[in-house]
N, C-alpha and C positions, 0 to 999 in steps of 0.2 A: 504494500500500500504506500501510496507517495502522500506528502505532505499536504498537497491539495487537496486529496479525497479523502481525508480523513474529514475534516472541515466542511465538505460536502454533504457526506452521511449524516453529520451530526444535523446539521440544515434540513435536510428531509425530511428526518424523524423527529425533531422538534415540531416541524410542519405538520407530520400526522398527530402528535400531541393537540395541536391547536386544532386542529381539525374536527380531530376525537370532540373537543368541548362545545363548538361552534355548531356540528348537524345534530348533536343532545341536544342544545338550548332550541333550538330550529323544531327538533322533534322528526327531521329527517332522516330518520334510522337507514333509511337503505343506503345513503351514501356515507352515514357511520358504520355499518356494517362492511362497507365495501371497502373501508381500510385494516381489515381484519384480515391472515391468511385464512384459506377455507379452512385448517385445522386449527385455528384458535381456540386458545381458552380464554375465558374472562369471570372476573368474580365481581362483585360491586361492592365498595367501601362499607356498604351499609353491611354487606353481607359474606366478610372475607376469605370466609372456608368453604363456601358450597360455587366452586367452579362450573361453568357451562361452558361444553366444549362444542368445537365448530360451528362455523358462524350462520346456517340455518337456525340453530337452536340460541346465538345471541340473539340473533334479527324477531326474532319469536319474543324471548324474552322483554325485549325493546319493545317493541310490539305492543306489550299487553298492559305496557303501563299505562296508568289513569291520564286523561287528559288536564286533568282538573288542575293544574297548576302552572305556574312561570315561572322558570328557572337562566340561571344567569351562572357557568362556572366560570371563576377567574382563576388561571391558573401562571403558576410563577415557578420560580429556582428549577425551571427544566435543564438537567444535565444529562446530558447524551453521553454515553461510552461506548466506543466502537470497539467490537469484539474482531473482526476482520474483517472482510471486503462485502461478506454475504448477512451477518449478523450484529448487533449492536445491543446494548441493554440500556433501559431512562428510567429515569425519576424525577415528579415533579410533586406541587403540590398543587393542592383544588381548597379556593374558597366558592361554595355554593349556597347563592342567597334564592330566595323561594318564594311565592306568594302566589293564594291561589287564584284562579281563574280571573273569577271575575272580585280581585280587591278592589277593595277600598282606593279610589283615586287619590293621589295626592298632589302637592304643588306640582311636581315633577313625577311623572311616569304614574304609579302604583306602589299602594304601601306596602314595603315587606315582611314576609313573615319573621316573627319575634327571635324563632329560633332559625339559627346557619350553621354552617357545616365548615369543619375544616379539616381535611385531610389529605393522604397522601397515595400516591400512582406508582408503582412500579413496572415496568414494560420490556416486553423482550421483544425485539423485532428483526425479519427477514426481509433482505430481499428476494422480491420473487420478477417474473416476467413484465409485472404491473407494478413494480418500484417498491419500495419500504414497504412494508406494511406488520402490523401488529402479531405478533404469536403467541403472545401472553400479556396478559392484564390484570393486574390484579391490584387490592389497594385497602387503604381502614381508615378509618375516622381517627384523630388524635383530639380534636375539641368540637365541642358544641354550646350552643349560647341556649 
């Protein structure tokens, strides 16, 4: 690996990081699912031990969640490690503010809910034929308000 491609890798997979946060809040799972390899596993913060593997069964999952809410993640200290040419591993963290559907108006936007989320992403990712993409996800909660 040469010095430029390193720097490159790390770029793309920060990229699907944001990506990841950007088609959640959107609510557009099939282009979040579509940065997942088809044998991905993923867990969700809320729920850090019970993994869903391959990414029909994420897109499912995604899926079946309630609509009833507004979600916003902010995510920061993404650190990419590039494993070698084909693999890399990330870490980031996720503030997640919340409110439901149809809040409460406020000066600006909608009022958010009381309680937020903060926690943390861990990621393995490959390349595959369709660029970077996710092979593992998994992550946990550190604080809540």
């Amino acid at each position: 690996m040469t010095e430029t491609e390193r720097p490159l890798i790390e770029q793309a997979c920060a990229r699907v990081v944001i990506q990841f946060s950007n088609f959640n809040d959107k609510r557009d799972y099939e282009a979040l699912c579509s940065l997942f390899t088809e044998d991905a596993s993923f867990a969700r913060p809320t729920d850090p031990d019970n993994y869903l593997n391959g990414r029909d069964n994420i897109l499912a999952a995604f899926r079946a969640r309630p609509n009833d809410r507004i979600t916003r993640h902010l995510i920061s200290n993404i650190v990419i490690d590039v494993v070698d040419g084909s693999h890399a591993k990330g870490t980031c963290y996720a503030t997640l503010f919340m409110a439901p559907a149809d809040a409460e108006p406020a000066m600006f936007g909608v009022k958010a809910s009381a309680s937020q989320l903060i926690g943390e992403f861990d990621m393995d990712f490959r390349l595959t034929r369709d660029g970077w993409k996710i092979a593992r996800q998994g992550g946990r909660i550190i604080f809540t308000t």
